[in-house]
DRENDO-1510 file (C-alpha; in Angstrom, 1 decimal, always signed):
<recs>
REC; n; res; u; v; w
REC; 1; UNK; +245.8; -8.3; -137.0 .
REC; 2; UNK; +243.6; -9.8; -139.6 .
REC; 3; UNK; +241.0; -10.8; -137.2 .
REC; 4; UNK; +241.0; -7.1; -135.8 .
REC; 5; UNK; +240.4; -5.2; -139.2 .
REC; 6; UNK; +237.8; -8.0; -140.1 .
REC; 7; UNK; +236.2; -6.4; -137.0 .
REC; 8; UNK; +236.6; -3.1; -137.9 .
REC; 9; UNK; +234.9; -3.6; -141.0 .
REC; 10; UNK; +232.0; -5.3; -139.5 .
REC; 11; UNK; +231.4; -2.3; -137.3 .
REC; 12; UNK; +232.2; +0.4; -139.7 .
REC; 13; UNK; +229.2; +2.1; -141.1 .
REC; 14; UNK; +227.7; +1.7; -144.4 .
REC; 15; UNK; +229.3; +4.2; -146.3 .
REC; 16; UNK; +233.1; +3.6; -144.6 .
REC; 17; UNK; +232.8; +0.1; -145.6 .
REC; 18; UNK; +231.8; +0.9; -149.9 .
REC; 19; UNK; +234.6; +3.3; -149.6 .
REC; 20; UNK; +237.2; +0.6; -148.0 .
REC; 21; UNK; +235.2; -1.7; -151.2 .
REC; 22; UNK; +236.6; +1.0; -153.8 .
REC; 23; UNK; +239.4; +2.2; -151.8 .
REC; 24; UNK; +241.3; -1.3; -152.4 .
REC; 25; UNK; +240.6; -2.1; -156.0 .
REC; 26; UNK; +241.6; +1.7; -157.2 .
REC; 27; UNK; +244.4; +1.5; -154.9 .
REC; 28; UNK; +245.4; -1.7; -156.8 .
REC; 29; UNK; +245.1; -0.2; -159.8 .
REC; 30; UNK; +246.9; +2.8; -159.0 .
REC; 31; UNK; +250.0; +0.5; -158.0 .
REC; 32; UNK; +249.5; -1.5; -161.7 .
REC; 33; UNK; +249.3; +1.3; -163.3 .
REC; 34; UNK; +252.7; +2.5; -161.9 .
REC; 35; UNK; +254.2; -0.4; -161.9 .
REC; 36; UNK; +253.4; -0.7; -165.6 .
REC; 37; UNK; +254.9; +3.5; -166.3 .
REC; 38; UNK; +258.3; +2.8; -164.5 .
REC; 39; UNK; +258.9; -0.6; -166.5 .
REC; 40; UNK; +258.5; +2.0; -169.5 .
REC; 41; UNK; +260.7; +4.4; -168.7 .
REC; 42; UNK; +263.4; +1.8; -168.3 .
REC; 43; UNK; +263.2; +0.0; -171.4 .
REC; 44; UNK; +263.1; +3.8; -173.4 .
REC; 45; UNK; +265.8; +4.2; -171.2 .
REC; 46; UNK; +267.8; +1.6; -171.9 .
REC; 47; UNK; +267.6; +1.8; -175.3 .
REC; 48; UNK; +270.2; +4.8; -175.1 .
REC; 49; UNK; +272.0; +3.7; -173.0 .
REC; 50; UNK; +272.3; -0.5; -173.9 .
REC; 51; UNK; +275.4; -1.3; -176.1 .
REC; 52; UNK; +275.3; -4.1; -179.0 .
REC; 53; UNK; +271.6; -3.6; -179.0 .
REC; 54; UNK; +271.1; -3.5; -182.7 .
REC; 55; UNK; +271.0; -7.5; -183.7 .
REC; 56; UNK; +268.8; -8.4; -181.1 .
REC; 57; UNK; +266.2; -5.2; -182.5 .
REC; 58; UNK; +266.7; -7.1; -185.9 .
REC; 59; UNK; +265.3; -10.3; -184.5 .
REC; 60; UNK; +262.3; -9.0; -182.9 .
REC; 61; UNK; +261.8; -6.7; -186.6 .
REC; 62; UNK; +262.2; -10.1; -188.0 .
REC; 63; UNK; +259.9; -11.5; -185.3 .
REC; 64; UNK; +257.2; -8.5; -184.8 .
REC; 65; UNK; +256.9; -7.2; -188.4 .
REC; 66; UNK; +257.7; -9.5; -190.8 .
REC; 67; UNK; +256.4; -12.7; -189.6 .
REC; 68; UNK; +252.8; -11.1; -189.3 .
REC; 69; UNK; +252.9; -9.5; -192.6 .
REC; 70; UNK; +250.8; -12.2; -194.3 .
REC; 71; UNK; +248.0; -11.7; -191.7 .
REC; 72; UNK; +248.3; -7.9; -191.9 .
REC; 73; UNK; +247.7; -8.3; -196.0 .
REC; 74; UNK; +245.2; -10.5; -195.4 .
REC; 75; UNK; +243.0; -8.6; -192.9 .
REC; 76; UNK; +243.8; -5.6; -194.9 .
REC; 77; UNK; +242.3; -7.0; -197.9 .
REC; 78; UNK; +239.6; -8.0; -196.9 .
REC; 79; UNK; +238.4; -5.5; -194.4 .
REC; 80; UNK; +239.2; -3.0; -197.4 .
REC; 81; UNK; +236.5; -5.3; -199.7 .
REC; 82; UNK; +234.0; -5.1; -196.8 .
REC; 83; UNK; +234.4; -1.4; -196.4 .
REC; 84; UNK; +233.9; -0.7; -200.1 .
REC; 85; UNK; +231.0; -2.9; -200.2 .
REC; 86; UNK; +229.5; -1.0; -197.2 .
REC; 87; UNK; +230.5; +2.1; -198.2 .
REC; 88; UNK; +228.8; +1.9; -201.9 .
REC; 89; UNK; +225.2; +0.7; -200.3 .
REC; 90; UNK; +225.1; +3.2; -197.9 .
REC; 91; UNK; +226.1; +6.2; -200.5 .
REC; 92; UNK; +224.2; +4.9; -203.2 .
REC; 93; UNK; +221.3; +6.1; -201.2 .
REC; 94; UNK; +222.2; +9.6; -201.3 .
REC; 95; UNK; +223.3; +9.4; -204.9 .
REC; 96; UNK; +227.3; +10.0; -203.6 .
REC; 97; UNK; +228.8; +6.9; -204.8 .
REC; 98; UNK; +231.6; +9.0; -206.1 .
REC; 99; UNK; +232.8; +9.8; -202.6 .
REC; 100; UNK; +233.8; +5.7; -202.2 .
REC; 101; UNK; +237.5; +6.6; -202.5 .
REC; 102; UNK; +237.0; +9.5; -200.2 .
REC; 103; UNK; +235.3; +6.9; -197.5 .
REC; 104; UNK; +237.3; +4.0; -197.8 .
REC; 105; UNK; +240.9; +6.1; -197.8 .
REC; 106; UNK; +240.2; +8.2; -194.9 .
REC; 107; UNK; +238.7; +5.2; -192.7 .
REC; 108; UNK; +241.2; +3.1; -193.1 .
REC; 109; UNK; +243.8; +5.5; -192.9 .
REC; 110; UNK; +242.4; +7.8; -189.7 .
REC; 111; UNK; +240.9; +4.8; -187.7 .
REC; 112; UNK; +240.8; +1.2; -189.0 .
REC; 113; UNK; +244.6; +0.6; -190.6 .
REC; 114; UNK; +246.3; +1.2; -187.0 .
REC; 115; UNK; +243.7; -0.3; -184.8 .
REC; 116; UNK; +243.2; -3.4; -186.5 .
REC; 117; UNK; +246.7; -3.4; -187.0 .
REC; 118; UNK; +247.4; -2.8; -183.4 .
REC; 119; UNK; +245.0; -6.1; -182.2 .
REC; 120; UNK; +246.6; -8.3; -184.8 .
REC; 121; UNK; +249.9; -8.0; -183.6 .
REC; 122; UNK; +248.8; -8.0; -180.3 .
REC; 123; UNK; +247.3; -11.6; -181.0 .
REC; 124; UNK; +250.1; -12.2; -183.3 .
REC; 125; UNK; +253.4; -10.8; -181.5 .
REC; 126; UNK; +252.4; -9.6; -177.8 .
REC; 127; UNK; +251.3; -12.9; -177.0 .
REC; 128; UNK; +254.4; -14.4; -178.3 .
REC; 129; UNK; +256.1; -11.9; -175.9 .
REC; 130; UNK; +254.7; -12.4; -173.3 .
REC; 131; UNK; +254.4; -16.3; -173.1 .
REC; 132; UNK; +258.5; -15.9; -174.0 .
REC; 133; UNK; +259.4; -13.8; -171.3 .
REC; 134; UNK; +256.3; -15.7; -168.4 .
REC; 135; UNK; +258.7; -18.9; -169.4 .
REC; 136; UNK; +262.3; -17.1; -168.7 .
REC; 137; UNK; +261.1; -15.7; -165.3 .
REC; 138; UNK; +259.1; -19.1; -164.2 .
REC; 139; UNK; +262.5; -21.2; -165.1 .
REC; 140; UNK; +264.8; -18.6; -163.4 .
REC; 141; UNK; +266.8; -17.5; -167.1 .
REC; 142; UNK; +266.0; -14.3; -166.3 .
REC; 143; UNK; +267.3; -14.4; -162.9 .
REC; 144; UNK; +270.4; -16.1; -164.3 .
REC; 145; UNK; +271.0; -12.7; -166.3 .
REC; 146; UNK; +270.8; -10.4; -163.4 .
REC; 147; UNK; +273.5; -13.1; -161.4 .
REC; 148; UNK; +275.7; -12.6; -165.1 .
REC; 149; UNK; +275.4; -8.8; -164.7 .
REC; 150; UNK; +273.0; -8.9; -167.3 .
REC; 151; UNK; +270.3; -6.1; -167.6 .
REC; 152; UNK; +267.5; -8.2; -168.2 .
REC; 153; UNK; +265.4; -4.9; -169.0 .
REC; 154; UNK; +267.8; -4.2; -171.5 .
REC; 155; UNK; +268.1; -7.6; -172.8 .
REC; 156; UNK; +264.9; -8.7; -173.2 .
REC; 157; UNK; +262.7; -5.6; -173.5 .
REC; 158; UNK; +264.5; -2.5; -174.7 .
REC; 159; UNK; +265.2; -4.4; -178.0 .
REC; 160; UNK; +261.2; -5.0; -178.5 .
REC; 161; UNK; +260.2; -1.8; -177.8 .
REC; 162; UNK; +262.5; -0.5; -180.6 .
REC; 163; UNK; +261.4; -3.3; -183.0 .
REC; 164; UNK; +257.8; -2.6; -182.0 .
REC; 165; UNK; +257.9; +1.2; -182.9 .
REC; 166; UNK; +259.9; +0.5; -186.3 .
REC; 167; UNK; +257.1; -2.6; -187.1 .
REC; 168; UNK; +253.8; -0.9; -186.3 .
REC; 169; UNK; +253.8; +2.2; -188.3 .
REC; 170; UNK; +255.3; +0.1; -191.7 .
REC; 171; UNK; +252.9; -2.7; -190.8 .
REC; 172; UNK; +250.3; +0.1; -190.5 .
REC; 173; UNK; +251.1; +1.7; -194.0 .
REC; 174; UNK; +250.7; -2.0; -195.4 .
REC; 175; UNK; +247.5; -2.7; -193.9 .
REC; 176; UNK; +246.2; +0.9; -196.2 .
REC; 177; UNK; +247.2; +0.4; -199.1 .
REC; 178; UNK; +246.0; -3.4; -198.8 .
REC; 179; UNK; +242.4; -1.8; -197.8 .
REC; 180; UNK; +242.6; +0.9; -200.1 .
REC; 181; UNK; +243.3; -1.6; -203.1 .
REC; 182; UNK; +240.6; -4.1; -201.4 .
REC; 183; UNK; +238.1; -1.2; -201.6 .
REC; 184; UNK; +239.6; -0.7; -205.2 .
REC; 185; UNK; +238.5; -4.4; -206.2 .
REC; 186; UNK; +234.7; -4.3; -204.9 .
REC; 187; UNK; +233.8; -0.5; -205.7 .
REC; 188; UNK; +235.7; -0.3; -209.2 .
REC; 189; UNK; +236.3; -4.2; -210.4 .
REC; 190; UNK; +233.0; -5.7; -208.5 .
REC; 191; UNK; +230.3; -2.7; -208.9 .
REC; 192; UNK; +231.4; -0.7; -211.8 .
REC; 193; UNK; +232.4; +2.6; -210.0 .
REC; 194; UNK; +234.5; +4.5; -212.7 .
REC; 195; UNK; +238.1; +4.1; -212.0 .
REC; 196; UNK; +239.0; +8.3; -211.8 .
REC; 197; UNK; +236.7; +9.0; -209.7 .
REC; 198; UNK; +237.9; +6.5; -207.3 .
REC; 199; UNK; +241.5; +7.5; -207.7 .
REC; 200; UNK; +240.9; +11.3; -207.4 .
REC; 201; UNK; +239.0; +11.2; -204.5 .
REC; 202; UNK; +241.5; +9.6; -203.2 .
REC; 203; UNK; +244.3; +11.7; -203.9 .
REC; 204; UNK; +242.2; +15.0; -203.3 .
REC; 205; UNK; +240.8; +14.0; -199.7 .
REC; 206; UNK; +243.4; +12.0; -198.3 .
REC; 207; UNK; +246.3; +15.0; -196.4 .
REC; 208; UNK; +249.5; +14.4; -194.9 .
REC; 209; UNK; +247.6; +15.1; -191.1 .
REC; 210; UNK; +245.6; +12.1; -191.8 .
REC; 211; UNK; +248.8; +10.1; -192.7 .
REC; 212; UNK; +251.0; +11.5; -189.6 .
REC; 213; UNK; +248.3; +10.9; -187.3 .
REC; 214; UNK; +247.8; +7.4; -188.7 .
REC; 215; UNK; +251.3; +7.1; -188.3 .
REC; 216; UNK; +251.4; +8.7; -184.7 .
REC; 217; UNK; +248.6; +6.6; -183.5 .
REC; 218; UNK; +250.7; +3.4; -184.3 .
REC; 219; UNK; +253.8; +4.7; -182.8 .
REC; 220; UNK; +251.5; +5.0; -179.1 .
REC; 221; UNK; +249.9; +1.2; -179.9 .
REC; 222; UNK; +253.3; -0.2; -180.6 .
REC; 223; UNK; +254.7; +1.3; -177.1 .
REC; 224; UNK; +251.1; -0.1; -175.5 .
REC; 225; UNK; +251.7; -3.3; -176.5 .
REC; 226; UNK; +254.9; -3.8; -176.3 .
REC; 227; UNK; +254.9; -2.7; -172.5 .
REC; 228; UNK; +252.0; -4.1; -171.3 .
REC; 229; UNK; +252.9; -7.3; -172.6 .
REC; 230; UNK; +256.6; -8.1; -171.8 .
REC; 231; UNK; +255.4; -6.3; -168.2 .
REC; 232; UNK; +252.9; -9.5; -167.7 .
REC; 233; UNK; +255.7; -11.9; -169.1 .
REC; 234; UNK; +258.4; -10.3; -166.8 .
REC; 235; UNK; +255.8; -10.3; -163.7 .
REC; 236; UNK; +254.2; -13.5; -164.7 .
REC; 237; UNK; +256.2; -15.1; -161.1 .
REC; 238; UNK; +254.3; -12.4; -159.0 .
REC; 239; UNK; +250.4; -13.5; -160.0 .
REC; 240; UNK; +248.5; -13.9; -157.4 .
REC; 241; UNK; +245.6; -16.2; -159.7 .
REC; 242; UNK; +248.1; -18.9; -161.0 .
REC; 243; UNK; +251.7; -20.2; -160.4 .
REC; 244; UNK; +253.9; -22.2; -162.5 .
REC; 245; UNK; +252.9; -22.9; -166.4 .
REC; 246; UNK; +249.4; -21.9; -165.5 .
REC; 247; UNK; +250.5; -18.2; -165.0 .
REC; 248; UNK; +252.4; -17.6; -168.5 .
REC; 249; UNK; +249.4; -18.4; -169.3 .
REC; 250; UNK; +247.0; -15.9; -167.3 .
REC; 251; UNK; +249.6; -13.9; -168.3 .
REC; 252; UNK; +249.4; -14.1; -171.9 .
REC; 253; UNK; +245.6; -13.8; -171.6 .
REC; 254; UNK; +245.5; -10.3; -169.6 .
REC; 255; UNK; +248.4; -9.6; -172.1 .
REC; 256; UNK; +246.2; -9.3; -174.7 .
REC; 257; UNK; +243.0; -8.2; -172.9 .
REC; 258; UNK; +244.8; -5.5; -171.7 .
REC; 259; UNK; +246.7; -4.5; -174.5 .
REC; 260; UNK; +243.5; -4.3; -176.8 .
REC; 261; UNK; +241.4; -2.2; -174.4 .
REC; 262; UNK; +244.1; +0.3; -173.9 .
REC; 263; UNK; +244.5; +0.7; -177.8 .
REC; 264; UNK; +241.0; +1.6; -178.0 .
REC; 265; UNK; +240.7; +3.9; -175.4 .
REC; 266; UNK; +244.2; +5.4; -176.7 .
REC; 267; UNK; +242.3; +5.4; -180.0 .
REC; 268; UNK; +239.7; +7.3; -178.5 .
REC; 269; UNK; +241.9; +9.7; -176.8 .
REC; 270; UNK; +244.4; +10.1; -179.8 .
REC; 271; UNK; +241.2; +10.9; -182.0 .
REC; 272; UNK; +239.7; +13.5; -179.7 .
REC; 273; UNK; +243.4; +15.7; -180.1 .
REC; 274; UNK; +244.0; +15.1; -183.5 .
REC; 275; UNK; +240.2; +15.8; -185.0 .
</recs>
């Protein structure tokens, strides 16, 4: 049967055999991206439905949020600094350097604060994930659950994705007001901005739409991430590039490939409804 479509191929015209060349890769990803949706809809689903689900949410708060809270101030800080430092060079050209507040609020707030938050845990926590749960499928633990009667959907992932939508919208708020307060120390403490005008722009341009769809835009990263990357831990036995050790570790790395292009293009999408 191989030999025979090989065939077929070789005789097919030009244009048959590019559409047989797209046909299989699209078809591929049609199947991923499926595969990827249903996994989803189980974990939500599970989370209503899972009982004594709250201490193992805790863990994975404990794990997700507050173990990458010192990299979230960090960045935070200092992506805040380099935005106010930007910021004031480019408006001091136009004579606005009042409007820094204005700049660095609504940037960080609207776009950089749940991005950059997003790809840091993603790094952080989603590759954590996903080498955790690649080791329980390749050692057969995960297997062992489903002989216990042991939903290992519910087990293993429902409890992140709730952990992962409680983390990324606090972690998100953290990450602003760290930038805000870095954009604070080089505009007011580092270039002499007056200290009013930094505040009032603040408060007078910043609205509760750009807060909820800050907050809205981590809510849709945390669900990204959190699927796509216990889905490559969970299917890590099924790769067809690696086996063994090696594919928690293919699997980690599309994790996080994966994870951060899909928060861009989300970002993308997310920002073309909300503006």
């Amino acid at each position: 049967m191989p030999q025979r479509n090989a065939d077929d191929i070789s005789r097919a015209s030009p244009p048959v055999k590019v559409l047989r060349l797209l046909g299989r890769p699209a078809l591929r990803a049609l199947n991923a991206m499926g595969s990827v949706t249903l996994f989803m809809l189980d974990g939500l689903r599970h989370i209503f439905t899972t009982r004594r689900i709250l201490g193992r949410t805790v863990r994975q708060i404990y794990v997700i949020g507050y173990q990458s809270l010192f990299v979230i101030l960090l960045i935070g800080l200092f992506c805040g600094m380099v935005l106010g430092l930007q910021g004031y060079y480019t408006l001091v050209r136009f004579g606005s350097v009042g409007m820094l507040g204005s700049a660095v609020s609504l940037t960080m707030i609207r776009e950089l604060g749940p991005v950059l938050t997003a790809i840091m845990l993603t790094g952080r926590a989603g590759s954590s994930m996903t080498a955790e749960i690649g080791v329980m499928r390749i050692t057969d633990q995960i297997d062992a659950l489903d002989v216990m009667d042991i939903n290992s959907v519910a087990y293993l992932v429902s409890p992140r994705i709730v952990a992962a939508l409680l983390s990324f919208p606090m972690l998100t708020a953290i990450f602003d007001v760290t930038g805000i307060f870095g954009g604070y120390l080089t505009g007011v403490c580092m270039l002499d901005i007056n200290e009013g005008a930094y505040l009032y722009r603040i408060v007078s341009s910043v609205t509760m739409t750009d807060v909820a769809g800050g907050f809205l835009k981590a809510l849709v990263f945390g669900l990204l991430v959190t699927t796509v990357c216990c889905h490559q831990g969970y299917k890590a036995h099924l790769r067809r590039d690696s086996v063994g050790p090696e594919a928690v570790g293919s699997a980690t790395t599309s994790a996080v490939v994966i994870s951060c292009v899909l928060i861009l293009a989300a970002d993308y999408v997310l920002t073309s409804i909300l503006l």
